[in-house]
C-alpha positions in Angstrom: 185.2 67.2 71.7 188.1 67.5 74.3 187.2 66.8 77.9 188.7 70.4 78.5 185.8 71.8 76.7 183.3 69.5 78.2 184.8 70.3 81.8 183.3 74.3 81.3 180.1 76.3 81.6 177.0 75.3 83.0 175.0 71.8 81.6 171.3 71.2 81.9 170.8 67.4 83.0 168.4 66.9 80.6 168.0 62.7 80.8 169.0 61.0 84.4 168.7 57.7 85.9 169.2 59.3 88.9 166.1 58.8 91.2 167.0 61.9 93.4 166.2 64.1 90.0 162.6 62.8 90.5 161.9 65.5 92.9 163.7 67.9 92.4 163.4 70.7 89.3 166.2 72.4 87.5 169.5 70.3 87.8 172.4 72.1 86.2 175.7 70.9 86.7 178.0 74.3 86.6 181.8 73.6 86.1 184.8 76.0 86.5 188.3 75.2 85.5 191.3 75.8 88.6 194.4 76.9 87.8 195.7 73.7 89.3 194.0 71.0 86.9 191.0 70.8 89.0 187.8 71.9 88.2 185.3 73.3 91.1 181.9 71.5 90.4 178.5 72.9 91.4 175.2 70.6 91.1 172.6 72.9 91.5 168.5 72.4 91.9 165.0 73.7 92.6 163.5 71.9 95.5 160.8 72.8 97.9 162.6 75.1 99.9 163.9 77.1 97.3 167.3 76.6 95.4 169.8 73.9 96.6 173.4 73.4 95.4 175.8 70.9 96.5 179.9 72.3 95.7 182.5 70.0 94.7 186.2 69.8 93.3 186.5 67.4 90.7 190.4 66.2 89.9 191.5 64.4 86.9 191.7 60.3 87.8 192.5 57.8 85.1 190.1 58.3 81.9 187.6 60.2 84.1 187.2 62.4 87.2 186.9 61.9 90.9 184.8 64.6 92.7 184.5 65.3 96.1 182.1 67.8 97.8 183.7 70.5 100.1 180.8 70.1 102.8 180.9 67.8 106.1 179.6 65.1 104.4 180.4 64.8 101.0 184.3 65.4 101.5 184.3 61.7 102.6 182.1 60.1 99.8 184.2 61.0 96.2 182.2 59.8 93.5 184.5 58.5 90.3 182.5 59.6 86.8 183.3 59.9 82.9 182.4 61.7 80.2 181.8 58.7 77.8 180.1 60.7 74.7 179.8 64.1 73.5 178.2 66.0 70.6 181.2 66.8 68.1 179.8 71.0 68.3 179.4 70.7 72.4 175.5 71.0 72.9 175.3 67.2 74.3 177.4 64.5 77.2 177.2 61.9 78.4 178.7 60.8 81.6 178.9 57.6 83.5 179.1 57.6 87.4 179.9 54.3 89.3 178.1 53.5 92.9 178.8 55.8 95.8 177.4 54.8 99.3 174.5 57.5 98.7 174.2 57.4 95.0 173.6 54.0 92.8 175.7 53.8 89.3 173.9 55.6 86.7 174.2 58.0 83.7 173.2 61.8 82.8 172.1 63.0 79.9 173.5 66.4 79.8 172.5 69.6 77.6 173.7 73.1 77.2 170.5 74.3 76.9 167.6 74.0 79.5 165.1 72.7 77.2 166.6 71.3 73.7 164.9 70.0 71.0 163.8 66.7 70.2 166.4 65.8 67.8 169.0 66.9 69.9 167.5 64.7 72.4 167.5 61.5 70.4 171.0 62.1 69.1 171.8 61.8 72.9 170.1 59.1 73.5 170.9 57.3 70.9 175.0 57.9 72.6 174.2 56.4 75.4 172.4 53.3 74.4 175.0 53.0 72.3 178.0 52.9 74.9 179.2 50.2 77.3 179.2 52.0 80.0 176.0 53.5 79.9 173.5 51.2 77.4 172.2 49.6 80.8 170.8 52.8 81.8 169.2 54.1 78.7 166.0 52.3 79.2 165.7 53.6 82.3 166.0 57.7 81.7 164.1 59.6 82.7 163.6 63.7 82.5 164.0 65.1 85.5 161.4 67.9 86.8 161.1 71.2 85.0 159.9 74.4 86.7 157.5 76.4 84.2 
């Protein structure tokens, strides 16, 4: 599947080894195409004040993406990350993020629906084990929190 495709529409992170997703429910990742290449990039949650959302612009670097958040903060940290396996039929990513001073490397396991089924899962999982980039992480997944 072309990045294009990938780079549209909202994604459930289904499988993280991100610890922040350990407390907080709901991540989607929600992407918009720009007219100038870019893509605006919006990572949004449940947490215990209600729902969260950190906005980014995401630009085409090398084989991958560099985003950078449009907040205070976050304009200064970029954060370089992939797309390093996708379903052929677009329900499943995965994507490879290196080290940021807030965030440690890691991978997501992403899914266009909230709650797929197992076999999509393992298919998944199976992806990222199964790539350089990320078969260090698969171990390690977890599923972040769900709301009910």
């Amino acid at each position: 599947m072309a990045t294009e495709q990938l780079m549209e529409g909202t994604w459930h992170i289904g499988l993280t080894s991100l610890g922040m997703w350990r407390t907080r429910a709901d991540p989607t990742l929600n992407y918009l195409p720009l007219p100038d290449g870019s893509v605006a990039d919006v990572v949004a949650w449940k947490g215990k004040r209600g729902q969260r959302t950190i906005v980014g612009i995401d630009r085409p670097r090398g084989n991958g993406w560099e985003w950078r958040g449009v907040g205070w903060v976050t304009r200064f940290t970029p954060s370089r990350w992939s797309f390093v396996a996708a379903d052929p039929s677009g329900r499943w990513a995965v994507s490879h993020f290196e080290k940021t001073p807030f965030t440690a490397a890691g991978t997501d396991v992403v899914f266009r629906e909230a709650r797929p089924g197992r076999e999509l899962v393992e298919q998944a999982r199976a992806a990222c084990a199964a790539h350089p980039l990320t078969a260090a992480f698969a171990a390690g997944l977890f599923a972040p929190l769900r709301s009910s």
